[in-house]
C-alpha positions in Angstrom: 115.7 119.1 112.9 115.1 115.9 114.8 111.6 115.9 114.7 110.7 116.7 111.6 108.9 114.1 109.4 111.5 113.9 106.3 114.9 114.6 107.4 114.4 113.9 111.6 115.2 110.8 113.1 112.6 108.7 112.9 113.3 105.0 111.8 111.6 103.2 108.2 108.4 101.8 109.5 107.8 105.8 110.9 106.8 106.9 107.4 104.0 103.9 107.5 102.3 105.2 110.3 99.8 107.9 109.7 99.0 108.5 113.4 102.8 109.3 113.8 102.7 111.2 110.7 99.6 113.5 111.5 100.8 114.4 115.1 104.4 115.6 113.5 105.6 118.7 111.4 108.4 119.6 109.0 110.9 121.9 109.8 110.4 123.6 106.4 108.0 123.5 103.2 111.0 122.1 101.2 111.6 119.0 103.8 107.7 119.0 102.7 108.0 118.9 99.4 110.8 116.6 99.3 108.5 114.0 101.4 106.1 114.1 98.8 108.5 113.2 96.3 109.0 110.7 98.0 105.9 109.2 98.7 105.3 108.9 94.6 108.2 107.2 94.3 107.6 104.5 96.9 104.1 104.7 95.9 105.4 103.4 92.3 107.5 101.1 93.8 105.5 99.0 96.0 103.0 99.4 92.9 105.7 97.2 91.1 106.5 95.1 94.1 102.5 94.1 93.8 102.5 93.6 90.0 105.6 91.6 90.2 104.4 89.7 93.4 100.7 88.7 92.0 102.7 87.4 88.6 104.6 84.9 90.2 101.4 83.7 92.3 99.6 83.5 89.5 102.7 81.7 87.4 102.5 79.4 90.6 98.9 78.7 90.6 98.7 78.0 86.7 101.9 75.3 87.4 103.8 77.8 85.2 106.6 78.1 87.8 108.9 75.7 90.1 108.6 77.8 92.7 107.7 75.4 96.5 105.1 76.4 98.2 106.9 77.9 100.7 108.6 80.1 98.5 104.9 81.8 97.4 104.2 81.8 101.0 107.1 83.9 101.7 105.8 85.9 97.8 102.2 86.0 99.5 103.5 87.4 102.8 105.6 89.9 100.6 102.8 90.7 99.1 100.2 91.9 102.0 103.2 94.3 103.7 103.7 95.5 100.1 99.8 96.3 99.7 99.9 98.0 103.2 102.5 100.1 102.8 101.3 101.4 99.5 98.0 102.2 101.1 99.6 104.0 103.8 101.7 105.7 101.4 98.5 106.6 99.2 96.6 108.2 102.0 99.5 109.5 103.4 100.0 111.5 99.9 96.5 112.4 99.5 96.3 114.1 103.0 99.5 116.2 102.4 98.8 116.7 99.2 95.0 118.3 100.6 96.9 120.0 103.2 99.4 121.2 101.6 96.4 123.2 98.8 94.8 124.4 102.1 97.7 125.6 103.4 97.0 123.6 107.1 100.1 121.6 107.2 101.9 123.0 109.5 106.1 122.8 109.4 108.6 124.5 111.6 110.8 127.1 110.0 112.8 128.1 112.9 113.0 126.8 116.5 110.7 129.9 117.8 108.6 130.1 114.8 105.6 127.5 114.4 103.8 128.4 111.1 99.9 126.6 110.6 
């Protein structure tokens, strides 16, 4: 379904955006489920981005590393997006996750058929 959150159209930056998010449905509790999925994995990734990113900062700042200054710039910049999209992602998660044991998410499972 095109507007559903997981398998609409909706381009990458989309799943950062929780106003975008919270105004949208799924089209069924499995597209749902598959989002949140999805969000622990990229929750674990940008947690591994960050780890990696602060360790060759710190490598940088304790002249461990030939890294140039722009290059930890460019590491630093890397960095902030990674922290914001993982707490997107988190609250993101939590609020699906919250909705989802309330059962107020609503999700689509037919064209006619709204279910809150």
């Amino acid at each position: 379904m095109k507007e559903c959150l997981y398998c609409g159209e909706h381009s990458f930056e989309d799943s950062f955006s929780l106003r975008r998010w919270a105004n949208g449905f799924y089209c069924s509790v499995k597209c749902l489920n598959d989002d949140i999925s999805e969000a622990k994995a990229t929750i674990n990734y940008y947690e591994n981005e960050i780890k990696d990113s602060r360790n060759q900062i710190l490598k940088y700042e304790n002249g461990r590393s030939n890294l140039s200054k722009e290059e930890i710039e460019k590491i630093e910049e890397e960095l902030r997006k990674a922290r914001s999209r993982h707490v997107a992602t988190l609250q993101k998660l939590t609020h699906m996750e919250s909705l989802q044991k309330l059962n107020k998410l609503r999700y689509k499972e037919s064209e006619e058929n709204t279910v809150k």
